[in-house]
C-alpha positions as CSV (number, residue, x, y, z in Angstrom):
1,X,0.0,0.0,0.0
2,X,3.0,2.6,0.9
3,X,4.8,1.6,-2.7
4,X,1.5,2.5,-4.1
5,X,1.2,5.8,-2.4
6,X,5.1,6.4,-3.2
7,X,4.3,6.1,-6.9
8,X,1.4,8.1,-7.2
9,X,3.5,10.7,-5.4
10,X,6.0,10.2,-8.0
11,X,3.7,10.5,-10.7
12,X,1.9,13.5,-9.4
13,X,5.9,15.2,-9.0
14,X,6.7,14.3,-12.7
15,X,3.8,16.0,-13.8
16,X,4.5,19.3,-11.7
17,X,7.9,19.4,-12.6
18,X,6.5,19.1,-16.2
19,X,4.5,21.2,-16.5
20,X,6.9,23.7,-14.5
21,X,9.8,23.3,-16.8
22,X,7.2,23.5,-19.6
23,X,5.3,26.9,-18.9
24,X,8.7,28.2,-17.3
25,X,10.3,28.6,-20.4
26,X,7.5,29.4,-22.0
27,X,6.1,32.4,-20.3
28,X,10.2,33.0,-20.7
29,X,9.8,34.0,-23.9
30,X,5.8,35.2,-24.4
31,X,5.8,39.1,-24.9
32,X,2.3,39.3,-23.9
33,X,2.4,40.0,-19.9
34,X,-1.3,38.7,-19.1
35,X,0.2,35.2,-21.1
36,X,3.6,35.4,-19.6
37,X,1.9,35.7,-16.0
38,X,-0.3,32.9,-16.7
39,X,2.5,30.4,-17.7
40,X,4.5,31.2,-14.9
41,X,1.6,31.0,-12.7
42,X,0.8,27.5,-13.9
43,X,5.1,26.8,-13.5
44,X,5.0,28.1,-9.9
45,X,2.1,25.8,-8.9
46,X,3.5,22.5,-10.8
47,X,6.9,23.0,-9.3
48,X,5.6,24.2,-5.7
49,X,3.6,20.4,-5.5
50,X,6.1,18.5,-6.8
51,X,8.1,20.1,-4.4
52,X,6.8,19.4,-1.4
53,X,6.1,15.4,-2.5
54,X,9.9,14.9,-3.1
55,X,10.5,16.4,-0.1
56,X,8.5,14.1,1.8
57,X,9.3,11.3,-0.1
58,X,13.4,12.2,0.6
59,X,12.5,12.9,4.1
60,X,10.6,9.3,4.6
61,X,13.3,7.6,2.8
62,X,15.6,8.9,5.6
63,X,17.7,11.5,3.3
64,X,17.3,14.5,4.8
65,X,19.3,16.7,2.9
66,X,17.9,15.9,-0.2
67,X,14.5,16.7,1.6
68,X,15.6,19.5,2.9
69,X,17.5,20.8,-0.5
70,X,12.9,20.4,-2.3
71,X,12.0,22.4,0.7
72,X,14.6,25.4,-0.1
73,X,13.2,24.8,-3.5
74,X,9.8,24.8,-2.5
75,X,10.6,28.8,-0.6
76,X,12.2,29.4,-3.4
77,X,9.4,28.9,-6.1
78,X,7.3,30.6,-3.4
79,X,9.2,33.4,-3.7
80,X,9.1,34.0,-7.6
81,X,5.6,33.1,-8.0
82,X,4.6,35.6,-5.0
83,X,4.7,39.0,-7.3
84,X,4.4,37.2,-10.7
85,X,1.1,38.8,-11.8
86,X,2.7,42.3,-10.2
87,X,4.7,42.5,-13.1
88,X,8.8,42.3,-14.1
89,X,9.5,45.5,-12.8
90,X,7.6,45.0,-8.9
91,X,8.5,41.5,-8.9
92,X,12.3,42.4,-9.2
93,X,13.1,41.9,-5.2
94,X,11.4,38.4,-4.7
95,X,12.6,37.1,-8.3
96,X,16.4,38.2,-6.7
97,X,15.6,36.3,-3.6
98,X,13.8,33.5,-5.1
99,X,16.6,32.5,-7.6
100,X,19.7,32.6,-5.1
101,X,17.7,30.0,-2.9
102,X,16.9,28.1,-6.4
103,X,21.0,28.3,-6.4
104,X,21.4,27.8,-2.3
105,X,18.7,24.2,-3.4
106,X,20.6,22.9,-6.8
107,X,23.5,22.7,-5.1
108,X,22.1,20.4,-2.3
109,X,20.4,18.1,-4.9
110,X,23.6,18.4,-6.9
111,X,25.2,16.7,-4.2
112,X,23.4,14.1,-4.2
113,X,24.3,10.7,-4.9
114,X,20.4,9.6,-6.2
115,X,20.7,11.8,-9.2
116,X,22.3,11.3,-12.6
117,X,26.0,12.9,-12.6
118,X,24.8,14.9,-16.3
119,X,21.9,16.0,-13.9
120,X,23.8,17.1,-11.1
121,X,25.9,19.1,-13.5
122,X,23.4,21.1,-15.1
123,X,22.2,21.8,-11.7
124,X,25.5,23.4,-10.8
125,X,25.5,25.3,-14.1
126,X,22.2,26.6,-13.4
127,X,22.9,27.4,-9.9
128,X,26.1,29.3,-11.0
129,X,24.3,31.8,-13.1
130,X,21.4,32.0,-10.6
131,X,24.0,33.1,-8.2
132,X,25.4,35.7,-10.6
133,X,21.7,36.3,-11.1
134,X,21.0,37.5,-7.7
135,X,24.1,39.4,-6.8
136,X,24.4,41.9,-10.2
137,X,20.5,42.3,-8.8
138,X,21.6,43.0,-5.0
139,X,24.4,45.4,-6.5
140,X,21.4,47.4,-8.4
141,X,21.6,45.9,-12.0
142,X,18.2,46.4,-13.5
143,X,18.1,42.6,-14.0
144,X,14.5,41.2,-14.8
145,X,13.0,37.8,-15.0
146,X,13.2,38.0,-19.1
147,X,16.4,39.3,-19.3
148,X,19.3,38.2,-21.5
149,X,21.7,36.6,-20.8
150,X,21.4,36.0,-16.9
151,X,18.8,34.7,-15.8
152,X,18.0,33.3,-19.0
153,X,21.1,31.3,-19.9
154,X,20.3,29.4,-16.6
155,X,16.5,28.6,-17.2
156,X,17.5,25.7,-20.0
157,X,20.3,24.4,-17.9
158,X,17.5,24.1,-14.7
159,X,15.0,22.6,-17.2
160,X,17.7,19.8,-17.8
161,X,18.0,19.4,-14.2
162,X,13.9,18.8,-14.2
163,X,14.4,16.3,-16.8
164,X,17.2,13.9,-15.0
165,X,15.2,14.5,-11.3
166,X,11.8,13.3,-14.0
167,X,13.7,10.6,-15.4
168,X,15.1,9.5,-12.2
169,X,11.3,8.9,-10.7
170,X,10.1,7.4,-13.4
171,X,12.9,4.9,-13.4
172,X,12.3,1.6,-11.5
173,X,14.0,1.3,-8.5
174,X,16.6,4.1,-9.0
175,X,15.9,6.8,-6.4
176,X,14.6,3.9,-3.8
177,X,17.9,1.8,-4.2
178,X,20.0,5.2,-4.1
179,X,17.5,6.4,-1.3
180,X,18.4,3.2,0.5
181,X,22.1,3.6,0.0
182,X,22.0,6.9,2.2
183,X,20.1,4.9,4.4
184,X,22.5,1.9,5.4
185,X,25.7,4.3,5.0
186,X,23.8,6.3,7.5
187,X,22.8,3.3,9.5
188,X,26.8,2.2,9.5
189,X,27.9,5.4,10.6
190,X,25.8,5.4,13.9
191,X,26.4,1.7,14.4
């Protein structure tokens, strides 16, 4: 009965992550605002569920920093999607927030043993020009949500990272036996 509820979590966090990667980029590159707020309204929700489910389902599997690296992710999201239908310019302050802790929670998946190394990579990547993201925004560059080249050199690189965290849940097996690698390493170092 737990398997089955795993799974339908799974399921459920592949579609958010989706349909986040999916209407992320696009609302990336709509012109029309009242389209461009809709897509991203439709990422923010996908990506805020899924989440909180692979938080869960880390934090049940006993790998807590991987639990804990979906939660950041989950404030993070939070953040962005808070002043999306505000517009570019008034949503400047939580998109500069939001995207260093989507940097601060790539990093902690990246480190992650469960995911694909290719995955973990573009995770980094992303998180690297997230990073420079935020900071040329702290310093007063007039950086917006559209704007080329940072942020949006990272959003392809973090839509990569969606699709190796998708195809690790779909695979059979592969997060669960990963999962319960961290456990009995864990389980060895307290014993």
């Amino acid at each position: 009965m737990r398997t089955l509820a795993y799974q339908r979590g799974d399921r459920v966090a592949v579609v958010g992550l989706a349909i986040g990667g999916i209407f992320g980029m696009a609302g990336s590159f709509v012109p029309q605002a009242h389209l461009r707020q809709l897509f991203w309204l439709l990422d923010g929700v996908g990506i805020i569920v899924a989440a909180a489910l692979l938080a869960v389902k880390f934090f049940r599997k006993g790998n807590d920093t991987l639990a804990a690296s979906f939660l950041v992710f989950l404030a993070a999201e939070s953040l962005v999607l808070s002043n999306t239908t505000a517009g570019l310019e008034a949503g400047r302050a939580s998109f500069a927030s939001g995207v260093a802790l989507w940097a601060a929670s790539l990093v902690m998946t990246s480190l992650s043993s469960v995911f694909p190394k290719w995955c973990r990579v573009t995770g980094l990547v992303a998180a690297a020009l997230f990073t420079v993201t935020a900071v040329k925004i702290a310093f007063g560059d007039t950086i917006l949500a559209t704007s080329a080249p940072l942020p949006s050199a990272g959003y392809p690189f973090l839509v990569l990272t969606f699709v190796g965290w998708i195809r690790t849940l779909l695979a059979p097996g592969r997060s669960q036996a990963a999962s319960e690698d961290v456990e009995t390493a864990g389980a060895r170092a307290t014993g």
